[in-house]
C-alpha positions, 0 to 999 in steps of 0.5 A, spaced: 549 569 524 553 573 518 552 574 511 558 568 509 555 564 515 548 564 513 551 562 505 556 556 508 549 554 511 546 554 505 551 550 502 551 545 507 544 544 507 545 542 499 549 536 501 546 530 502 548 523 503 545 518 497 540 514 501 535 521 502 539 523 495 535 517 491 529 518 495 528 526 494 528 527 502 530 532 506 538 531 510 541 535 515 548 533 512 550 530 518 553 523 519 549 519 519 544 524 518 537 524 522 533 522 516 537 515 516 538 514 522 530 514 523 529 509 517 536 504 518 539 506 511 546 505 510 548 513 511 554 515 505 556 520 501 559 521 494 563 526 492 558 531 489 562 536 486 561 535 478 554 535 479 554 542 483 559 545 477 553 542 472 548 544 475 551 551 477 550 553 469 544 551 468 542 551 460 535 555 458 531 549 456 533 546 463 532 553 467 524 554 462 523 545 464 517 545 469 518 539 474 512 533 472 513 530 478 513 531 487 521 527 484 523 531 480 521 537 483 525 535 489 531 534 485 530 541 481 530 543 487 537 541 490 540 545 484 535 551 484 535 553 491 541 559 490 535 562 484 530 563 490 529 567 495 530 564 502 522 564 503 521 561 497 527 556 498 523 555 505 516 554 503 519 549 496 523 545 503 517 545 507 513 541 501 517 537 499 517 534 507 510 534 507 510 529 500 516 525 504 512 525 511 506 522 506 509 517 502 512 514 509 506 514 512 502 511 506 507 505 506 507 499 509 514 498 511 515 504 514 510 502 519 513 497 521 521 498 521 517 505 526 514 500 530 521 496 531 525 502 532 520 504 537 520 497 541 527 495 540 532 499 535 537 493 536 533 488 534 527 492 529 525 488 522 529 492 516 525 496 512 521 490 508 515 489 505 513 483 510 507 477 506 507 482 501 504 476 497 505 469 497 511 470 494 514 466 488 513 459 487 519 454 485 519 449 482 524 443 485 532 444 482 534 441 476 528 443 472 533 447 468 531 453 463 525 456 461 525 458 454 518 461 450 513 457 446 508 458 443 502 457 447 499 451 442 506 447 444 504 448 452 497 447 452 491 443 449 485 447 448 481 443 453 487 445 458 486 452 455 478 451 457 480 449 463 484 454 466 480 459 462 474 456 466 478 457 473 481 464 470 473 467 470 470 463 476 476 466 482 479 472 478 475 475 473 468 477 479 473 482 482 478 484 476 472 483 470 476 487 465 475 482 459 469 481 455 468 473 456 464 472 448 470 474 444 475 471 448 472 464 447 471 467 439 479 467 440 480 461 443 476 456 439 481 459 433 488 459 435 487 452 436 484 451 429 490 454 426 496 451 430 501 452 425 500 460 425 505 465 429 501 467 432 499 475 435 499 480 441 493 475 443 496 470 444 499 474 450 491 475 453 490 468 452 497 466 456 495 470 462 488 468 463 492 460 463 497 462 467 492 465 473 487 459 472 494 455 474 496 459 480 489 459 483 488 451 482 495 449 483 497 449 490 505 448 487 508 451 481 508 447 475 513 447 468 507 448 464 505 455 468 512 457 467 512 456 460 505 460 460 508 466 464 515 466 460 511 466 452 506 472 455 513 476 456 516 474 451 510 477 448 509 484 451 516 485 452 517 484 444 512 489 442 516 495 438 512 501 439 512 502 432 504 506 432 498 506 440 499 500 443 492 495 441 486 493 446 490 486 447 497 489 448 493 493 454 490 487 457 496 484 456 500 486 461 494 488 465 494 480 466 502 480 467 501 485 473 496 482 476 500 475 476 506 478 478 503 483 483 500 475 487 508 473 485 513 478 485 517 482 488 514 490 490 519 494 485 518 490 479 511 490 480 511 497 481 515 498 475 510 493 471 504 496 473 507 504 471 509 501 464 501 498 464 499 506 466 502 509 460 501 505 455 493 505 457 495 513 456 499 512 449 492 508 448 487 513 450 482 507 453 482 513 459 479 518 455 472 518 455 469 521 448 466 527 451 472 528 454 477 535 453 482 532 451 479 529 444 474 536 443 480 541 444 480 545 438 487 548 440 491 542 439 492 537 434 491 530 438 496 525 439 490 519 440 484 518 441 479 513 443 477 508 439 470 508 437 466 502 440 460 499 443 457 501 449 460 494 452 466 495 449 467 502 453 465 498 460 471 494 458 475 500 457 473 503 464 474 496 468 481 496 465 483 503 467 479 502 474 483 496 475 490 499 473 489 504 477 487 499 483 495 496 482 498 501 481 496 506 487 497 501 492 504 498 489 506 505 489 503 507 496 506 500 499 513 503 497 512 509 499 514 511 491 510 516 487 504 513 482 502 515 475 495 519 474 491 522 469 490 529 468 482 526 466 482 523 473 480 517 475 474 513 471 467 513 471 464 508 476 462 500 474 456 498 473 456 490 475 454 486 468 451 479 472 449 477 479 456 475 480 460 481 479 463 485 483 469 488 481 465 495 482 465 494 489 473 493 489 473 500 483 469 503 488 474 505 494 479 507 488 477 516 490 478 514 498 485 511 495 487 517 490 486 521 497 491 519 500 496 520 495 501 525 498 500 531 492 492 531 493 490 538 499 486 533 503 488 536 510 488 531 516 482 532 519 480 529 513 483 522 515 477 519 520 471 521 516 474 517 510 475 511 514 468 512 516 466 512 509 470 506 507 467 501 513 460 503 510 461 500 505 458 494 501 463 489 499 460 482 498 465 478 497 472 476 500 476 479 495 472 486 496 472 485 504 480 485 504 481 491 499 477 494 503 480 493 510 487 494 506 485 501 504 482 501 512 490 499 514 493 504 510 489 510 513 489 507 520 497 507 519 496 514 517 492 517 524 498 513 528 503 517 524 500 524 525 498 521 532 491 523 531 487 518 535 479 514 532 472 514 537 471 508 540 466 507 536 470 507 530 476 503 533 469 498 535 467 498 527 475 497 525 476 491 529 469 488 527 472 488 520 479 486 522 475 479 524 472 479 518 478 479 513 481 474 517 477 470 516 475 471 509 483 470 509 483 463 512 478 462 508 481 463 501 487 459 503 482 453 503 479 454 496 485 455 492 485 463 491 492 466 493 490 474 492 495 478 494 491 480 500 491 473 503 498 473 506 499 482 506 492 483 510 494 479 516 501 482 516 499 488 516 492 487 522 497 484 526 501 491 526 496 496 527 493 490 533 500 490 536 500 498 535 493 499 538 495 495 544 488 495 547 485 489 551 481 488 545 487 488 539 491 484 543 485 479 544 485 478 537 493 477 535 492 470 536 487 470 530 492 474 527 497 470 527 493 463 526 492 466 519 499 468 518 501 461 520 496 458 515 499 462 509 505 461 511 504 453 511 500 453 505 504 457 500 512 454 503 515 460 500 522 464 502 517 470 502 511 466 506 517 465 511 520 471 512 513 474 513 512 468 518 519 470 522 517 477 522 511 477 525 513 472 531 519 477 532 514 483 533 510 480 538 516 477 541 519 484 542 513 487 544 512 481 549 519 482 552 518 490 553 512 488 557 515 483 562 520 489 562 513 493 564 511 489 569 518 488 573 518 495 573 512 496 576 513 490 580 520 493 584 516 500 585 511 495 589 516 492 593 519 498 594 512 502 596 511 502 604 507 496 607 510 491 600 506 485 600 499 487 604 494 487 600 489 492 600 481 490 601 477 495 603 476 500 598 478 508 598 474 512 602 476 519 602 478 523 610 471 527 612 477 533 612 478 531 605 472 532 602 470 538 605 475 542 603 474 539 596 467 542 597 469 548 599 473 549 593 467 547 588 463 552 592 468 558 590 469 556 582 463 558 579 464 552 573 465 547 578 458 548 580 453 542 580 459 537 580 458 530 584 465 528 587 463 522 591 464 518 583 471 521 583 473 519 589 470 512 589 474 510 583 469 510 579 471 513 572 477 508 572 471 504 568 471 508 562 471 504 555 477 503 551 480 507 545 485 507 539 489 513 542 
């Protein structure tokens, strides 16, 4: 190709539609482009001749700004391209399509619209994140508007200790990120000066009822929506005048939690990553040795505050629990996540015989490894997922974060069309049964985690992609459990997610009875159609002397017993994910 060829082809690559443009991934600029085709977007273009004038006139300070993020390095990139030579503009191209490809592989609705596409293009799910949650619970119409009250006005103090009694027996075992002794100290005074304005802990105490109400109430009550709209009123009023206070930080670590139970994906995503900064602006990541308070070279910005050794355990918890969120909202979506460059905390130590939320913070270094920016390479992949199910999870909750995190790392090898042992796929399965038992389990008792309704979703997938005999024997179980989430929590979410899961299995049991009357028609195609055959192969003496005397010629053949081949018998080998 000329010289002016290969700068048109350059020119052309810099075009993309607006679907890959949103999403930083790569277009080939066709209509539809292969990227949209792939995933079902609506494929579209704008007149993007302004934003190439700006960008070919680049100002210092835009031109000396390092990218702090894989988004926005890709969308330097678009502009940058001219400014680097073709290798480098190839080997930028090819990272930015390893970051995609990870992103995709990581998120759940990616997988599933994949599957669709892959059985029936026509009839494929689109690309959701199906029984994400139990979804939102509405209160009958005619309810009327919510307005903000102070928490005294919504609820007696005895109602407040009883949720609050609710909050610490579900919740509090796996997400324990609040020291119980001052938050009954705080308590007891709110309620002993009713008529004061309150503060930012009114918003913890709002949380902690508003939670106490979703695992006690099977429907939504008025009283439940005043306490979620008094604890937003409060977050959302905060004026960032100075560090964001301890309270303020559990705060919204309380409201990400309800809404990640609750509420859509992308406005979870965006609550948990605010949640990140604002422990960041706080400096409850820092530890007091770390580099980041003991630099000489730098004035800090913040630092941690000086507290009690259960105080910093608290501090950790809530980090833990933060990056819990905020890792698995991003790897759902396939979006980016916000890190520190301290890393993740240090491990929890359990502070009773009933707490577990080590357990749960536990999984978060296997998680952070599957994040598209860390080197780990995928033949990494399966000895993860061998460390994850040696794992210790005790209780239901910690069971299903860890076979998520096991679903999330299985969507992965079937992406990268790497294939598990049968003995790996054995463990899998084994805990499969467990987790949907601790589903169903769960929905009895009252405690709608977020995992009760997305787990089975996502088991049901990875058993229909597995398509074993033993996968496709435990669907039913799967979908059981989803019907039981589904009645239980009678939600426009619950129900989409029932409808999807019947889809599927529907559209894989039609491509099978398509399957069998193929194959039927080559039988009655075949010579001697409808003779059954009874006696077993035996090979011609002709036959196996001649395979005998090809043994004897090649040397590594030496030793092979034929007789087992030709009978049929390794036909009885065990069964894999392949």
């Amino acid at each position: 190709m000329s010289e002016s060829g290969d700068q048109l082809k350059r020119k052309r690559a810099r075009v993309a539609c607006e679907p890959c443009r949103q999403r930083k991934r790569k277009c080939n600029g066709a209509t539809p482009c292969a990227t949209c085709t792939d995933w079902g977007y609506n494929c579209h273009y704008t007149d993007q001749t302004p934003r190439k004038r700006r960008l070919s006139q680049p100002s210092s300070a835009a031109t000396a700004a390092k990218p702090s993020s894989p988004a926005a390095a890709a969308a330097a990139s678009v502009g940058g391209e001219s400014l680097r030579s073709p290798d480098e503009a190839g080997t930028q191209s090819h990272h930015h399509q390893d970051i995609a490809r990870s992103l995709e592989a990581n998120s759940a609705a990616a997988f599933v619209r994949k599957m669709g596409l892959k059985v029936d293009p026509a009839q494929a799910p689109k690309l959701a994140l199906f029984g994400w949650n139990i979804g939102a619970r509405q209160l009958p119409s005619g309810t009327g508007a919510i307005a903000a009250r102070p928490i005294v006005d919504v609820i007696s103090v005895a109602q407040m200790k009883q949720l609050a009694e609710v909050y610490f027996t579900k919740i509090d075992p796996c997400y324990g990120f609040i020291d119980r002794r001052v938050f009954d100290d705080r308590l007891e005074t709110r309620w002993q000066t009713p008529l004061s304005s309150g503060s930012i802990h009114d918003s913890v105490l709002a949380g902690v009822a508003a939670l106490g109400s979703l695992f006690s109430q099977r429907s939504m009550t008025i009283t439940e929506l005043h306490l979620v709209e008094s604890a937003r009123l409060i977050l959302d009023g905060h004026d960032g005048s100075g560090p964001p206070s301890l309270e303020l930080v559990t705060g919204w670590a309380l409201r990400v939690v309800y809404m990640r139970m609750t509420a859509a994906p992308h406005a979870t995503w965006i609550a948990s990553s605010t949640l990140m900064h604002l422990i960041e602006a706080a400096g409850l990541h820092l530890e007091p040795s770390s580099p980041s308070t003991t630099s000489h070279d730098t004035v800090p910005l913040r630092a941690p505050a000086t507290t009690q050794p259960h105080d910093r355990e608290i501090n950790r918890r809530l980090v833990g629990v933060a990056h819990h969120l905020n890792i698995w909202t991003s790897f759902d979506l396939g979006l980016s996540r916000v890190s520190f460059r301290t890393g993740l905390p240090l491990p929890a130590s359990p502070t009773n015989p009933g707490d577990y939320t080590p357990e749960v913070l536990n999984l978060l270094p296997a998680s952070a490894c599957l994040d598209p920016e860390n080197s780990q390479t995928d033949s990494d992949l399966e000895p993860t997922l061998t460390r994850v199910l040696q794992g210790t999870h005790t209780q239901p909750p910690s069971v299903m974060a860890q076979t998520n995190l096991v679903l999330c790392i299985l969507r992965r090898l079937r992406i990268l069309n790497l294939s598990i042992t049968p003995q790996v796929t054995d463990q899998v399965l084994v805990l499969f049964g467990q987790a949907l038992s601790y589903a169903r389990t769960m929905v009895t008792d009252g405690s709608p985690w977020h995992q009760v309704a997305n787990v089975p979703m996502q088991i049901l997938y990875v058993l229909l992609e597995m398509d074993t005999r033993a996968s496709l024997a435990m669907l039913p179980a799967a979908m059981q459990t989803v019907t039981l989430v589904a009645t239980t929590y009678d939600t426009a979410t619950m129900r989409e997610a029932y409808s999807t899961a019947r889809l599927l299995v529907s559209l894989y049991q039609q491509r099978r009875s398509e399957d069998t009357r193929v194959l039927a028609e080559v039988l009655n195609l075949a010579p001697g159609a409808g003779e059954t055959v009874t006696e077993p192969f035996s090979p011609r003496v002709d036959e196996l002397s001649w395979l005998e005397g090809l043994v004897a010629e090649m040397p590594s053949l030496q030793g092979l017993e034929l007789e087992p081949w030709l009978q049929g018998d390794v036909l009885a080998g065990g069964e894999g994910w392949e």
